[in-house]
C-alpha positions in Angstrom: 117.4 90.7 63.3 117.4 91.7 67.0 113.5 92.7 68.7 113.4 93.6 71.9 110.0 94.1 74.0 109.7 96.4 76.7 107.2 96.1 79.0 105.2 99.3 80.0 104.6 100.3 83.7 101.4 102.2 85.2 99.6 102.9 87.7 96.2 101.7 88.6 94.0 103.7 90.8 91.2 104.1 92.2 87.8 103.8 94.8 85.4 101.2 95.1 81.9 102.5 96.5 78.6 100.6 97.6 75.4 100.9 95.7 74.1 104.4 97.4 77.7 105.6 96.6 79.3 105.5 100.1 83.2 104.5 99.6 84.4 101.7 101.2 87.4 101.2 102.9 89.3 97.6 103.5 88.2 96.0 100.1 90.2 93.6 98.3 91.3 94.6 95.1 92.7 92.3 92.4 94.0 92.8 89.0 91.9 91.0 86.3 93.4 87.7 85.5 96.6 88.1 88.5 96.6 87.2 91.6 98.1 90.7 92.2 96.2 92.9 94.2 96.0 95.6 97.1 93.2 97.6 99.5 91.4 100.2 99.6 92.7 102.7 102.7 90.5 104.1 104.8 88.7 106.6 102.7 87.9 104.0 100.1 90.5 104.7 97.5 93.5 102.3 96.0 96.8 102.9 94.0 98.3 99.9 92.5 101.4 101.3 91.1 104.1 99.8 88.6 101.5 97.3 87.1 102.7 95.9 83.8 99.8 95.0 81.3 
């Protein structure tokens, strides 16, 4: 018996905003349990793409 596994890719996007709701550009952002990450761009907002989970 042959099993294969094939893993899926997506995309993981984003914004990351303060406590009054402001976005916030430059911030760090990691994938839980990675040490795989990128930044938000200037108007807050991030795209991770081919992220296999």
């Amino acid at each position: 018996m042959l099993l294969s596994a094939l893993a899926q890719s997506q995309t993981v996007q984003g914004s990351v905003t303060d406590g009054q709701g402001e976005l916030l550009p430059g911030v760090t952002v990691l994938l839980k349990g990675t040490s795989t990450g990128t930044s938000t761009n200037a108007d807050g907002t991030y795209v991770h793409p081919d992220t296999n989970r």
